[in-house]
C-alpha positions as CSV (number, residue, x, y, z in Angstrom):
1,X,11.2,0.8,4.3
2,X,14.7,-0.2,4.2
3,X,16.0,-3.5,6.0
4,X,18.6,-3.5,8.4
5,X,21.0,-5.2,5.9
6,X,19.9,-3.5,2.5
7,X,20.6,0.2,4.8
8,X,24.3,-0.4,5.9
9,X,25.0,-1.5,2.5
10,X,23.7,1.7,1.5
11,X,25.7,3.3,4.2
12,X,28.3,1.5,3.0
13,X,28.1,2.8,-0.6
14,X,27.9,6.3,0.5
15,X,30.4,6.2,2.5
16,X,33.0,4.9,-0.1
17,X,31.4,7.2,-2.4
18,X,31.8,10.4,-0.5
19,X,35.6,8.8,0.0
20,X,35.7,8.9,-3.4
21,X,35.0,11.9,-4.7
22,X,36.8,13.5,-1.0
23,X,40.0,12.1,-2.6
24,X,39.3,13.2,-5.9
25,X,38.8,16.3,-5.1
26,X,42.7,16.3,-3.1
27,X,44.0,14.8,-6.4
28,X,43.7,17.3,-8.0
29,X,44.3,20.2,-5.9
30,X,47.9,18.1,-6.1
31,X,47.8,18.0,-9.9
32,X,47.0,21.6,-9.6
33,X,50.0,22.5,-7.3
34,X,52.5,20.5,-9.5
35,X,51.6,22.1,-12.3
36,X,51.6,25.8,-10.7
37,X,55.0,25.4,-9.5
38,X,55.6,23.9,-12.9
39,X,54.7,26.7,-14.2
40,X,56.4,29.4,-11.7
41,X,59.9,27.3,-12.7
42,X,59.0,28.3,-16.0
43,X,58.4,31.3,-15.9
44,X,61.7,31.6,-14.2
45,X,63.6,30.0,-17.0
46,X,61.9,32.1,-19.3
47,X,62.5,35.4,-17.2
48,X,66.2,34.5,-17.2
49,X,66.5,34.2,-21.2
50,X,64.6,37.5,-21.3
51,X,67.2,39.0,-19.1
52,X,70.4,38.0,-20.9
53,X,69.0,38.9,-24.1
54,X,67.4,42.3,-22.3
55,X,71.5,42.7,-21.0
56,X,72.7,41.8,-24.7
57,X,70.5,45.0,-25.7
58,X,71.7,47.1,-23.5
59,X,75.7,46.1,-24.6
60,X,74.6,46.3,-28.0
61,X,73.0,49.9,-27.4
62,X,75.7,52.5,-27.0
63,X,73.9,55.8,-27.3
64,X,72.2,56.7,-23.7
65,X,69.1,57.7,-25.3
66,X,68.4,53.9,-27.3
67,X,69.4,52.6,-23.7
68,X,67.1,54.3,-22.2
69,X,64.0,53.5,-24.6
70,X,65.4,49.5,-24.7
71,X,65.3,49.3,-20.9
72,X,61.9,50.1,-20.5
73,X,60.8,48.3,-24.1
74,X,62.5,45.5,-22.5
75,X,61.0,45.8,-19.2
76,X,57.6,46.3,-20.4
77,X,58.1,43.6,-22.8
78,X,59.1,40.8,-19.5
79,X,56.7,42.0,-17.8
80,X,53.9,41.5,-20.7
81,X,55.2,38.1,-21.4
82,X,55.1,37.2,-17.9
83,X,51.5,37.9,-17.5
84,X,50.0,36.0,-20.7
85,X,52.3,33.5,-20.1
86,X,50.7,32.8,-16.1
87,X,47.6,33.6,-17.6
88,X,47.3,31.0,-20.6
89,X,48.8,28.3,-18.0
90,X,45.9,29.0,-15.4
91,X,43.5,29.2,-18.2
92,X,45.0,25.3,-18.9
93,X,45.2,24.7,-15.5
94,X,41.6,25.5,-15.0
95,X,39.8,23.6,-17.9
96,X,41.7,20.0,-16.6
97,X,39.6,20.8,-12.9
């Protein structure tokens, strides 16, 4: 049997508790917005290098038929490197949570 006193302390305790973890849990779903637009600049950044040296290929090719097989090398390459990239950054992402 719990006394008046001895309960809203316990009330108390739960309460700041629950609080607690409520604003741990928002902490990090902040963390984990940071870092995913973080990570969506950086994929940007990265995507823009790819393209100036994917447009440096296609100077440097001057025969229609290399142009052809660099664009879509190139292409598939970005687009390769795009998704490991996201996916090794959620990967990181989700082993902090």
């Amino acid at each position: 049997m719990f006394h008046y006193k001895n309960f809203s302390n316990y009330l108390k305790m739960e309460f700041h508790r629950i609080m607690q973890r409520k604003y741990l849990i928002k902490y990090k779903e902040i963390i984990f917005q940071i870092q995913f637009k973080i990570m969506l600049k950086n994929i940007l950044t990265k995507e823009k290098k790819n393209y100036l040296m994917f447009l440096i290929c296609l100077k440097s090719n001057q025969k229609k038929n290399n142009i052809k097989y660099g664009i879509q090398n190139k292409i598939n390459q970005l687009f390769l490197n795009s998704i490991i990239y996201f996916k090794n950054q959620m990967l990181f992402v989700n082993s902090i949570n």
